[in-house]
N, C-alpha and C positions, 0 to 999 in steps of 0.2 A: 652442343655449344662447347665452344675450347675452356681450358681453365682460365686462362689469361685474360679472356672475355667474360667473363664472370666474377673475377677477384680483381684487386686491384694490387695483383701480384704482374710486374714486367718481365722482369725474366726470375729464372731460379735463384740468380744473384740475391731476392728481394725475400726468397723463405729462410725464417729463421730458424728452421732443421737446418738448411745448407751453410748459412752463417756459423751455426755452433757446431757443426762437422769441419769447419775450414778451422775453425779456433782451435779443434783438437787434431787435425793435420797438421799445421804450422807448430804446433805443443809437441808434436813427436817429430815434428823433421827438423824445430831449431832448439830446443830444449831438450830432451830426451836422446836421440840418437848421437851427438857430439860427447856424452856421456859415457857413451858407452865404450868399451875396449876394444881399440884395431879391430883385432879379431872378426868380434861380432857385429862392428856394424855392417858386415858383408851377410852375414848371416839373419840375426836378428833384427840389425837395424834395416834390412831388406823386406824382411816380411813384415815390418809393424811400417816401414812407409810404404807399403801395397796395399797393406789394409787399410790406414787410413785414407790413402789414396781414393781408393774404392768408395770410401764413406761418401764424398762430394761426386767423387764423378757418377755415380746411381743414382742421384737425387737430380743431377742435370740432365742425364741419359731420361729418365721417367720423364722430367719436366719438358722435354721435348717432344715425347711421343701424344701428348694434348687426348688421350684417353684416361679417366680417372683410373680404372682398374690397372690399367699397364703401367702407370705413374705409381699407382701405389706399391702392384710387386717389385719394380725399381727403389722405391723407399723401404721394401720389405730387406731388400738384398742389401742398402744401406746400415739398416739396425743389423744385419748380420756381420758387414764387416765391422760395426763399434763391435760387437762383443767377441770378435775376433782380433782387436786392438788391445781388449780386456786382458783377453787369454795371455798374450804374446807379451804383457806388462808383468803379467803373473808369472810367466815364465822367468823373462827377467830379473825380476824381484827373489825366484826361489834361485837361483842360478848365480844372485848375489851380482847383476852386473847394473841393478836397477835397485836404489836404495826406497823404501817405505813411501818417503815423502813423495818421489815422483810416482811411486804407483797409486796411490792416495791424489794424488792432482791429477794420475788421466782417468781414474776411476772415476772423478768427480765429473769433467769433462763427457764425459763418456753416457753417466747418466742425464746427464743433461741435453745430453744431445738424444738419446733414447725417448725420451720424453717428448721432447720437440717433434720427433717423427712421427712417434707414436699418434699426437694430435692433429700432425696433417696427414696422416692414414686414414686416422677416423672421419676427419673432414672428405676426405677423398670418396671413402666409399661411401660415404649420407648422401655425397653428392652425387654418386654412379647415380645412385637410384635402385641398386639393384639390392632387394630383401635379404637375402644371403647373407650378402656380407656386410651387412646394417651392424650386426655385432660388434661393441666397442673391440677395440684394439689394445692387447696390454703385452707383458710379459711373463705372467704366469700360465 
């Protein structure tokens, strides 16, 4: 059975992993990156809106393949690009071209969004069915 037919999810528009990945997209491509110096928005502000880039389009890439497991490593490669959004803020921040408070606001974002995935991963795989990977989903 599809997921779609199952939840009363219409498209990925409607999960709110993918909402709070688009929240912390739009936080680095209109708050964050205009921030930053000439320079580096070729540089840095490149690779923090690839990564976040990444964050939504994996979670709509999953949501169309209507396999719970293959939706979820799609939502696995999403939590990877947030904490690669993370890295690229820290960077930032040590490199002094990103002040405390915006690293603290996508930090925040970031987990929030981690969390979010995190629970429709676990939703994901209870619903495979498949014992394995019944195992909750964290980050430790």
């Amino acid at each position: 059975m599809k997921i779609a037919e199952r939840t009363s999810f219409k498209t990925f528009e409607d999960l709110e992993c993918w909402k709070q990945c688009r929240t912390l997209r739009l936080f680095i491509a209109k708050d964050l990156v205009p921030v930053l110096p000439r320079e580096e928005r070729y540089r840095l502000g490149d690779q923090l809106l690839r990564a976040a880039r990444s964050t939504t389009a994996n979670i709509a890439e999953g949501y169309g393949r209507f396999h719970y497991l293959d939706n979820a490593k799609f939502c696995s490669n999403a939590r990877g690009s947030c904490w690669e959004v993370l890295d690229h803020l820290i960077t930032g921040n040590d490199e002094e071209f990103i002040s405390t408070e915006l690293l603290n606001r996508g930090r925040t974002l970031i987990g929030q969004a981690v969390k979010l995935l995190n629970g429709y991963m676990n939703y994901l795989k209870r619903a495979s069915g498949d014992i394995e990977t019944s195992q909750p989903i964290t980050d430790n």
